[in-house]
C-alpha positions in Angstrom: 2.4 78.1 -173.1 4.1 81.6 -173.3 3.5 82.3 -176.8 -0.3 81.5 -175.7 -0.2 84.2 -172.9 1.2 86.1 -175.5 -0.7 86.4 -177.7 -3.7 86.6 -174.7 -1.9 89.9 -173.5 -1.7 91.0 -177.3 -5.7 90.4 -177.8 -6.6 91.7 -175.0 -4.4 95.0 -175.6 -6.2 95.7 -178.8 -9.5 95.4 -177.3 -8.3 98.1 -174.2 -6.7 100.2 -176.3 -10.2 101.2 -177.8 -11.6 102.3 -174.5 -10.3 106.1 -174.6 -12.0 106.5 -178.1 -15.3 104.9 -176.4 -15.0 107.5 -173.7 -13.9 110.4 -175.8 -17.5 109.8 -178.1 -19.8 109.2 -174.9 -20.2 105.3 -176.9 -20.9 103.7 -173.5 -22.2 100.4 -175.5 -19.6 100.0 -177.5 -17.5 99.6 -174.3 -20.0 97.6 -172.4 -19.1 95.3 -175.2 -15.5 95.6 -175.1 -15.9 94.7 -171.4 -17.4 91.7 -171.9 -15.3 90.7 -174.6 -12.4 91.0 -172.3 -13.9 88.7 -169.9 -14.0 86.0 -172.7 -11.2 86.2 -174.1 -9.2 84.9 -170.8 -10.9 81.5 -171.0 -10.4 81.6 -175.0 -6.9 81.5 -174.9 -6.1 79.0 -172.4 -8.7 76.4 -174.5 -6.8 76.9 -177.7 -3.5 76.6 -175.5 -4.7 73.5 -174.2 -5.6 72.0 -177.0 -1.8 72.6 -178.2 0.0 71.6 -175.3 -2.0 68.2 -174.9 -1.1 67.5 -178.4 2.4 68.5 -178.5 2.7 66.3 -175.3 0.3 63.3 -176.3 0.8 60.7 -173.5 2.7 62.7 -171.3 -0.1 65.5 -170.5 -1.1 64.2 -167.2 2.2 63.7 -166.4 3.1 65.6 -163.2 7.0 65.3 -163.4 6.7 66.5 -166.8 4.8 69.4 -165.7 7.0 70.1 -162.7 10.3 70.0 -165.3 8.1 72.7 -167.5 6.9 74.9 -164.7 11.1 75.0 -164.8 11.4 75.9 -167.6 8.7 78.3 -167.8 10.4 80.4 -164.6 13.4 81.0 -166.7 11.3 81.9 -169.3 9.6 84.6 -167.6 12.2 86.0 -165.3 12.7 89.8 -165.5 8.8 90.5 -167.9 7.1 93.0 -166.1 4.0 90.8 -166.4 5.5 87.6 -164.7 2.7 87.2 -162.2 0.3 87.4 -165.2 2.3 85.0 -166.9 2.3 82.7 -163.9 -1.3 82.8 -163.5 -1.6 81.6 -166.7 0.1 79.0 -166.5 -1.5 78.0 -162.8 -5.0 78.3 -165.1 -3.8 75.8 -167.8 -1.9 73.7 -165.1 -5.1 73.0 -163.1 -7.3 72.2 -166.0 -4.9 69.5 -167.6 -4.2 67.8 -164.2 -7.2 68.6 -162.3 -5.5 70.0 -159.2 -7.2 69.9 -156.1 -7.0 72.8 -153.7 -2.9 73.8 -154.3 0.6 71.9 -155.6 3.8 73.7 -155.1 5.5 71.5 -157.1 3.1 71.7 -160.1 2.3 75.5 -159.4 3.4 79.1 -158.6 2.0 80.1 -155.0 2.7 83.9 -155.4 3.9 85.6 -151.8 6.7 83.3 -150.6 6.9 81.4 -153.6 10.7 79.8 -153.1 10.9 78.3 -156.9 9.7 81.7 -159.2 10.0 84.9 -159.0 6.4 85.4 -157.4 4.9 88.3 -156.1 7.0 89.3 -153.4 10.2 90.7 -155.9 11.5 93.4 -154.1 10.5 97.2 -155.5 13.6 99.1 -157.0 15.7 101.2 -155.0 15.1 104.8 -155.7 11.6 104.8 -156.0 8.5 104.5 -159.0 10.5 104.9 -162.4 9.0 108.0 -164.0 7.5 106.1 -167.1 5.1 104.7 -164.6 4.1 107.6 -162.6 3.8 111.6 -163.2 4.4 114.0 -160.2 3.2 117.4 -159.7 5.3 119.5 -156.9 3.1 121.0 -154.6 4.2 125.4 -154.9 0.6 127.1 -153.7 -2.8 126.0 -152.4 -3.7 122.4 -152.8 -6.8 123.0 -154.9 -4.1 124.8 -157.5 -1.8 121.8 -157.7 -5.1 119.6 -158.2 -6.2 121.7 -161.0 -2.9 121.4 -162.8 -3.0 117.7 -162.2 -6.8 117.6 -163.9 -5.7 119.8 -166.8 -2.8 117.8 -167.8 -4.9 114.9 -168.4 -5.0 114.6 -172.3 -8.8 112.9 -173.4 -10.6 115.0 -176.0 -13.6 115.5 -173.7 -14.7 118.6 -171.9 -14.7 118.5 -168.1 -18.2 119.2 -166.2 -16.7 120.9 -163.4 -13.1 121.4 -163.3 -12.5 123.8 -160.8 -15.2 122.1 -158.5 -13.5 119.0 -158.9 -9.9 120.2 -157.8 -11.8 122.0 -155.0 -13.0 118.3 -154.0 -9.9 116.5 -154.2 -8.6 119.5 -152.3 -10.8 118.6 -149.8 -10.8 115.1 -149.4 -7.1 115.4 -148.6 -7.6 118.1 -146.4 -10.1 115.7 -144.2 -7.4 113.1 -144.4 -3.9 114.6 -143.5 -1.8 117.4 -142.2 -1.7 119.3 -145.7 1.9 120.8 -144.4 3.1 117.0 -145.2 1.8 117.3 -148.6 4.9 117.8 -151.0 3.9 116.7 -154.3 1.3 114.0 -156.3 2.6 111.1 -158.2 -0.2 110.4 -160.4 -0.4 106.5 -162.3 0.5 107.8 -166.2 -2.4 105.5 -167.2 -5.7 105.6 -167.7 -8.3 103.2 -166.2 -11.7 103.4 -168.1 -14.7 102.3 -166.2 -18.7 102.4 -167.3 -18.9 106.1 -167.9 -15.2 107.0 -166.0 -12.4 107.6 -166.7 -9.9 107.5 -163.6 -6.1 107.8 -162.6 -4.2 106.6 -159.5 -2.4 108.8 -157.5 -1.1 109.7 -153.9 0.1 112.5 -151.7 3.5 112.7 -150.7 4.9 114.1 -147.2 7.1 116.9 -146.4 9.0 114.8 -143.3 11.4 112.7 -144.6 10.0 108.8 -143.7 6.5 110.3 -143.4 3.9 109.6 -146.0 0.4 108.6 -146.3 -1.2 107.5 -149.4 -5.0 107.9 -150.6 -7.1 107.7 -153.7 -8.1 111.5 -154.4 -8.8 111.4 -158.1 -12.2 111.6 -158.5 -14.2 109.7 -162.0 -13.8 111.9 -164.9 -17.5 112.0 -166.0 -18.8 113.2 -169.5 
């Protein structure tokens, strides 16, 4: 069943992977395409893993103590992947399918928040903060439509911004209506990039100056060609 997330999460990679180039050449059909492919593909993957664990199991598919000793073994199998939830959601799909589950079996499934037999959804964040190969940050050293400009301008797509000083000047602005901009220290900005219709967006969020203060809001406006 892992090997069949897998090879879901590698699919599904090669499909997203194309969506900068999309962007970068203005193809918006060729990623309305890719979007719906990406939508397929999910229910793709857990038919042909069905099909292979119902055979590899024969009489014992619809067993639930079987299933319960393979959710087992499937926790250890995904303890410590970055994707785990993922991983356990695709297993809750193909679990449900094969034994026809009505509304929710903790002893045949993985509940998320609480969960007491995986690693779930409520593993506790590192100490020391968002490692930087997941996020960027930006100190804040002038005017807040300077640092947003820098922010903009480090964003590497080979396609020429609209309006990039009136959108810094917006950001700049949206924050402003939002917070005290003394308690703005720095932006940590999401290194990747979410592609969306004719967008092109990142995540980020203000930091404050007072230690145990912060406040965090979505101030990255579409990048547009």
């Amino acid at each position: 069943m892992l090997s069949a997330f897998e090879l879901h999460a590698e699919r599904f990679a090669r499909i997203t992977v194309r969506a900068r180039r999309h962007f970068e050449r203005g193809d918006w059909l060729a990623g309305q395409r890719d979007s719906a492919r990406r939508l397929d593909l999910y229910g793709e993957c857990l038919d042909e893993a069905i099909v292979r664990l119902t055979d590899r199991l024969g009489a014992l598919a619809d067993d639930r103590d079987t299933w319960h000793a393979i959710r087992g073994a499937y926790v250890q199998a995904v303890a410590g992947r970055g994707d785990a939830e993922l991983a356990e959601t695709f297993y809750n799909s193909c679990a449900r399918r094969v034994l026809k589950i009505v509304g929710v079996d903790p002893r045949l499934e993985f509940l998320g928040l609480g969960d007491p037999h995986g690693p779930g959804f409520d593993v506790p964040q590192p100490v020391g903060g968002v490692p930087p190969d997941v996020v960027q940050t930006w100190p804040r050293d002038g005017e807040l439509e300077a640092l947003f400009r820098r922010v903009l301008e480090g964003e590497p797509l080979d396609a020429p911004w609209e309006d990039l000083a009136g959108d810094a000047r917006r950001i700049a602005d949206r924050i402003l209506a939002a917070i005290d901009v003394r308690r703005v220290r720095a932006v940590e900005l999401a290194r990747p990039t979410f592609f969306r219709g004719k967008a092109a967006c990142r995540c980020c969020s203000p930091t404050a100056i007072r230690p145990g203060a912060s406040s965090s809001t979505p101030c990255s406006p579409p990048r547009t060609r």
